[in-house]
C-alpha angles and dihedrals in degrees: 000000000000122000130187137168121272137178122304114285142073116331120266132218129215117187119190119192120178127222085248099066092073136285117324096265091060087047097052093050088048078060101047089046088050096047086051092057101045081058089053086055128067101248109193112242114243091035124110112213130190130191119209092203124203130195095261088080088069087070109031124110120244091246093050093051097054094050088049089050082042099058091040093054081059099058107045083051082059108048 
């Protein structure tokens, strides 16, 4: 995950899936179940994030990926 300053306002959310992670409909659903846990986890306003997914997150279960957005939340705070 990267994260950099923007203008004032709410935090956005960029989400990047590759072909390779499967057919469109299995992309889109690695999207929509990144998008519910970023709402799960406290974004802070006037940041642009942006999630480089895998297919891992097809298969993962919802508590596992908010622990894996957590940690890297953490680590981009910290760099």
């Amino acid at each position: 995950m990267v994260s950099s300053p923007a203008p004032n306002g709410p935090p956005r959310l960029g989400l990047l899936v590759a072909k390779n992670c499967g057919t469109a409909v299995q992309r889109n659903r690695i999207k929509r179940r990144l998008r519910a846990v970023a709402e799960d986890i406290e974004l802070q306003p006037g940041i642009d994030y942006v999630i480089i997914a895998t297919d891992k997150v097809a298969q993962a279960p919802h508590d596992q990926l908010k622990d894996w957005l957590s940690r890297a939340l953490e680590e981009s705070s910290r760099a």
